[in-house]
N, C-alpha and C positions, 0 to 999 in steps of 0.2 A: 603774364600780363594778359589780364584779358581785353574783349573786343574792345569796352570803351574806355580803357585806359588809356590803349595803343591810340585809339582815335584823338583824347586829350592830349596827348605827349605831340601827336603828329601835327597839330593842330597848334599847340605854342609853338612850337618849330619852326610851321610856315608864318605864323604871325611876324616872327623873329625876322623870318628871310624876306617877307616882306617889308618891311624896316629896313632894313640893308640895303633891299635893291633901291626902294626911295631915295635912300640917302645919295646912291652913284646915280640916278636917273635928276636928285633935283642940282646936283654938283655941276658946275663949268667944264668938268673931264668926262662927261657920262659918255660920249663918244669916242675915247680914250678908251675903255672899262670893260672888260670880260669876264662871265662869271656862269659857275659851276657849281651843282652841290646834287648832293643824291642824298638822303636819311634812308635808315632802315630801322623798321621795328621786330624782330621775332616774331612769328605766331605760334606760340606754343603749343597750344590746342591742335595744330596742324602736323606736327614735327612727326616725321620718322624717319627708320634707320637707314633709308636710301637717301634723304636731303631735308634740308631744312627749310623753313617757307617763311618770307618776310614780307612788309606791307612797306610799299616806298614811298616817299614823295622826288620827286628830282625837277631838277628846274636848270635854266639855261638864260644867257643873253648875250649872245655872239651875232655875226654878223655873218659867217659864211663856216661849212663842215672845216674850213682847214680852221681854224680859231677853237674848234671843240676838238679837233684831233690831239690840237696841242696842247691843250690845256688835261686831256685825258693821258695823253704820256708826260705829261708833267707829272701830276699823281701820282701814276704809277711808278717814275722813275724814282717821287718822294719815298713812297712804299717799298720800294726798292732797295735803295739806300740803307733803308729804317733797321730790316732786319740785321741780327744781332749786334745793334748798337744800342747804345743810351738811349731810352728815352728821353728825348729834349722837347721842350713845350714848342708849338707854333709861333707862340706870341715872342717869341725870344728872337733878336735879330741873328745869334748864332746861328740859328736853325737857317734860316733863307738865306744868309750867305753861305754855306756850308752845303748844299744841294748838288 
């Protein structure tokens, strides 16, 4: 993918997540509401055999490090979990009772 692909792709993205966070900022719970997201794109052009190079966006809306702590070992605890099992979609309520 080249530069202004990645930049296109990155760019609907954050539009996206922009959208999102309106929606919990214009909500009666926005003070309630924690939120986490990292995107990555490959730079192909860039790769070699010691490591790979990606272009991020990432965004946050917490209130203090401990609410990003946990929300970072929530993830990972997700990702955790994940390996060698089914893949199961997010949007499924199995999945987040099942954590």
């Amino acid at each position: 993918m080249d530069y202004e692909a990645r930049q296109e792709l990155l760019f609907k993205i954050q539009e996206k997540v922009e959208e999102i966070m309106s929606i919990i900022e214009n909500s009666k719970f926005s003070d309630e509401c924690m939120a986490l997201y990292c995107f990555g794109v490959g730079v192909d052009e860039m790769k070699s055999k010691e490591s790979d190079v990606y272009e991020y966006i990432t965004g946050y809306s917490v209130d203090n490090t401990d609410e990003i702590k946990m929300m970072l070992e929530t993830v990972a605890k997700g990702y955790i979990n994940s390996i060698d099992k089914p893949n199961h979609p997010t949007d499924s309520i199995d999945y987040w009772l099942n954590l």
